[in-house]
Every structure is written in C-alpha cells, then in structure tokens.
N, C-alpha and C positions, 0 to 999 in steps of 0.2 A: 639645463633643459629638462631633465627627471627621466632621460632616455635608457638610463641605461647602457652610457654604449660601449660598443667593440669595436668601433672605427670612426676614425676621422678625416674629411676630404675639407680642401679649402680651393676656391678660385678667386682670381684680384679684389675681391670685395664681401664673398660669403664664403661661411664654414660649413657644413653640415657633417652630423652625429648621426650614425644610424646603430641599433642592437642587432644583435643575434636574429632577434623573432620578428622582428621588421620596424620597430618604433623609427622614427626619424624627426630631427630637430634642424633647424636652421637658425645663422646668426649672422645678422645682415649688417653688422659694427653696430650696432645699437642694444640689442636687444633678440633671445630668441625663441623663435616660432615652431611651436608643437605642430608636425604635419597629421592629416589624418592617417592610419595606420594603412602600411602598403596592403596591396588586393590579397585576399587570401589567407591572411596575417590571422585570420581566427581557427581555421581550417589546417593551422599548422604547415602553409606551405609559401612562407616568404622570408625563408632563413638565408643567409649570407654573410660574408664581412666585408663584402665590396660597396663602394658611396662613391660617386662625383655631385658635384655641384658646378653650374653655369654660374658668371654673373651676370644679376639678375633673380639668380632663385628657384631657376628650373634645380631638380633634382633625379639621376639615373641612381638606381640601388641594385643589385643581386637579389632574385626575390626566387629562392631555388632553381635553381639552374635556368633563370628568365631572365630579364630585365624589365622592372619596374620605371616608371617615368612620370614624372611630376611636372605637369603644365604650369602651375601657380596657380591653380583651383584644382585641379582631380589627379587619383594616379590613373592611368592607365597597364597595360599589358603587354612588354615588347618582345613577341617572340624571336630566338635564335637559329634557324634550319639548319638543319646540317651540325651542327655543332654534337662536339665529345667530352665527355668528363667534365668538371668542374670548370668555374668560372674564377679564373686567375684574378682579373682587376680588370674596373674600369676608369676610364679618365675622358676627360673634355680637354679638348687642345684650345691653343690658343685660336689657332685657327676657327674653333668651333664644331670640329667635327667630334666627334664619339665613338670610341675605340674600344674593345675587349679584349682580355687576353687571355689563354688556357691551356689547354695541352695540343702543343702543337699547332694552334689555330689562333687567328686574328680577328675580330669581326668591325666592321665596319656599320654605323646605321646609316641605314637608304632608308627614306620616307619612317613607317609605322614598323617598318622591322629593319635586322640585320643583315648584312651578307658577309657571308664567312670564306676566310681566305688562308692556306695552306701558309704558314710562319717561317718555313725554312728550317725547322727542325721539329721532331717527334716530345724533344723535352717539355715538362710541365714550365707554363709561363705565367711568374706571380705578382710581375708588376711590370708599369707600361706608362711613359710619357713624353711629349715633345710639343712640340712650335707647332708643327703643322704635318699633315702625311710625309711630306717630303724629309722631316727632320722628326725621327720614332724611334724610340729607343727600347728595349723592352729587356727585364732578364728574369732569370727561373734556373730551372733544375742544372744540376751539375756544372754552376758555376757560367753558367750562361748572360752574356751580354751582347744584345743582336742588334743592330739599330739598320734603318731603312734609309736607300742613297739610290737613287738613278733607278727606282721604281725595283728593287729588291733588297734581297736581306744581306748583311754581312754578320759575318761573329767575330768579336773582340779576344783580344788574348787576354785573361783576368791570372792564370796565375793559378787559378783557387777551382775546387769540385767542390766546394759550399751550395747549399742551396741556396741563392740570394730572392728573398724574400721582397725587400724594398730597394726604390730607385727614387732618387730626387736630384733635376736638372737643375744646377743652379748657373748655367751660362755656356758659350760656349767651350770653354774651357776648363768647366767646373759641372762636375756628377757625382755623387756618392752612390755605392751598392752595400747591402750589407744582409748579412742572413741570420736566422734564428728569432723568428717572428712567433713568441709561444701563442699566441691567441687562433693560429696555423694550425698548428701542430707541423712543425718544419724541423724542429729540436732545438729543446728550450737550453741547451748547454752549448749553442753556437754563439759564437763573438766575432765575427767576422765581417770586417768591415772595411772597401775599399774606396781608393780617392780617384779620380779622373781628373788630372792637370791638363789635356788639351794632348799627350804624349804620351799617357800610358799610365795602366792603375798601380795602385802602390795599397799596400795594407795600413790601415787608419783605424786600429784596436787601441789603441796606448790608454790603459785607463778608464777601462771599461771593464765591470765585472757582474753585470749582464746584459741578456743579447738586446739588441735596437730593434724598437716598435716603428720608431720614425725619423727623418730629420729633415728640417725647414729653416725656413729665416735666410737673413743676409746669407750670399756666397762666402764672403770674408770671414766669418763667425757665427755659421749656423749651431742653431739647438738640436738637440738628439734627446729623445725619451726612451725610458726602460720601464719597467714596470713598476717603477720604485723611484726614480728620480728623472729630473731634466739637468743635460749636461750642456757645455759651450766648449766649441774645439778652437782650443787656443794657434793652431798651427802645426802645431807636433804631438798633442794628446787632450782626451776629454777631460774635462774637470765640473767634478759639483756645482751644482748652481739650485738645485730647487730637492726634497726629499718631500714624498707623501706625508711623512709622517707631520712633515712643517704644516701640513694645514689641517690638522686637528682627525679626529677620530670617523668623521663621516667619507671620508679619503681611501679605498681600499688600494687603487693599482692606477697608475697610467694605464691609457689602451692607444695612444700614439700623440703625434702634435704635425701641426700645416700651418700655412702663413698664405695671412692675405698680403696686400699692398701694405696695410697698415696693421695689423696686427700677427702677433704669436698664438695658434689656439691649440691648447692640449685639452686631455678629458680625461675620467676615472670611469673603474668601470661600473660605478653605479648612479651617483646623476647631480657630478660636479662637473664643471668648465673653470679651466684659468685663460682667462685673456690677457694680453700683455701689450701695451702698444711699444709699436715699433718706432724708434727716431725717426725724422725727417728726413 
C-alpha cells in the first residue's frame, strides 16, 4: 500500500494499515486502497498506533488523543469527553459497536462522539476485544486481564505482572495475551506470552526469541509476528515459518499480522504487505 505502517487491524473481510503520522491503507481481498490522509495529518496532529476496520470499509484510527472516522468518502472528527492519558486500542465488535481502551477507561461511541466509562481499574489498558458488550475482554498494565459479564468487570488470574500489550479471541475457549510490543514502547526484551484453554492461562513462550507484535489465523494453528519473522504454534512451541530477510532487501521489520475470513495479513514498516490465503 506504500503506508508506511506501525499497525495492522483486520475484520471478516478487510485489513487496514495505518502509520505513525496518519497515512491509512485498506485491503478489501482484492486489492488495496490509499485513503485520504486523517484530519490534521499535516499540522502534525494525527499520530497514533491504533486502527480498526468494519466490514465493509468504514475505518476508526487514533488521530492524537481523538478518534478519526472514515465514512467510505471523508474522515471526519470523533471526539472523546472526559477521557485521560493515552488511547490504548480500538476495535469493532462483531456486534458492531466501537470500543476504546486506556488508562483506566472504556469508551463507548454513541452517535458522532464517545462516552467514557470507568474500567474497573486505574491500570493502563492496551488492547481490547469481543462478540459483543456483553462478551469484552480487555488487558494492560501489570498483567492485567478484565473481561465484562452481567454488565461489570471481572479480573482474571494470569500468573504474570507483564505488561500485556496484545489480545486475540480466538473462540470460546481459546485467547492469547502477550506482552513487549517494541513499536509501544512497552519493553522490547519482554517475551511473554499466555494461552487461554477455557480454564485458565498457561505461559506459551517456547521458541520465541523476540517479543510479539501480533497473532491471528486459525485457533488450532494461529501465526504470531515479531519484527523479524512470522511463527506457527504448533501446540507446545513457536516455530519458523517466514524471516524478513526471505523477501529480499526492501523488507525492513514486521509491524504485526490479522486475519480476515480469508486471508493472513502481515506488513513492514515501510510499504510491503504479505497476504496469504487461508484454506477452506
């Protein structure tokens, strides 16, 4: 797409790449679409590393401490009231609704803005996904795993004061959390990475020797990206499958990877994509 990016978001059918200073790319399984540059993006004030994409095409971004929002013609301007500190993640449920997460705080979008709602703890929250409200899962600072049940919060027992950076639902009896997301600044020497059987987390490091930007794909055999490779967890540890260096000199870093229905999408952080389709 020639974005440049630091992040990658995917829902059942589109990808989207966004940079640092607000570029944004979509890839709709065919082919992808250079969006116009988020508001403000020349004035130096639409930095972020947060992205969701709807299917369909809509696009939510991080555009300094705002939310940017992409109709499928214009961005517009989504303000957050109330809100503190930095903007953890955003995500699109399946539901449809649109979620935020940050320090201490949830936000919710009602109409053309947000409404922000106290999280159940003070800790920083860096990522955030589920079904629908009633099924939220969210974690962050000091090993934090919260998820929402009977319209409040509960915390998980993880075992681990890691900062867990990344979450991906892959059923219900299947989640991964893992921490040391260097594109963060979270601590690029964490390797910390836990499983979610349906009964309780277990450490899922074996074979990893550095920290996870992402992981997506099948539940059975998801992929995991590092800045430097894509892995496949065989059941008991990560193993090799793809090294930057395999695809020639224009390739500097992974900056993460998502899965639609159909495909695997990882990216570099200068203005490569590998798509991969997924079996039947």
């Amino acid at each position: 797409p020639g974005t440049g990016p630091n992040a990658v978001a995917c829902s059942s059918d589109r990808a989207a790449f966004r940079s640092w200073s607000g570029d944004v790319a979509v890839f709709d399984g065919k082919k992808w679409q250079t969006l116009p540059k988020l508001p403000l993006a020349d004035e130096g004030q639409a930095y972020g590393t947060s992205v969701a994409v709807t299917p369909g095409g809509h696009v939510y971004a991080e555009a300094s401490r705002r939310i940017a929002y992409f109709d499928g013609s214009a961005w517009s301007l989504l303000e957050l009231p109330g809100w503190k500190g930095p903007i953890g993640a955003i995500t699109v449920l399946d539901s449809g609704d649109v979620v935020v997460v940050g320090r201490g705080r949830v936000g919710l979008k009602t109409g053309t803005t947000f409404t922000s709602y106290d999280a159940g703890t003070w800790r920083d929250l860096a990522a955030v996904q589920g079904s629908s409200l009633a099924d939220l899962w969210t974690v962050g600072q000091g090993g934090t795993v919260m998820k929402r049940a009977g319209g409040g919060w509960s915390r998980m027992a993880t075992g681990t004061e890691a900062f867990l950076t990344g979450l991906y639902r892959c059923g219900p009896s299947c989640a991964w959390a893992w921490s040391g997301d260097p594109g963060r600044g979270y601590g690029r020497s964490a390797k910390a990475v836990f499983r979610w059987d349906g009964k309780g987390w277990s450490t899922a490091s074996t074979g990893l020797s550095e920290p996870l930007l992402g992981i997506a794909g099948p539940g059975t055999e998801p992929r995991a990206a590092t800045s430097d490779q894509i892995l496949r967890w065989t059941g008991s540890a990560w193993v090799e499958e793809l090294e930057t260096s395999d695809l020639g000199p224009r390739y500097r870093r992974f900056v993460g990877i998502c899965a639609t229905a159909s495909f695997l999408i990882a990216g570099d952080s200068r203005d490569g994509a590998i798509v991969r389709k997924l079996s039947p």
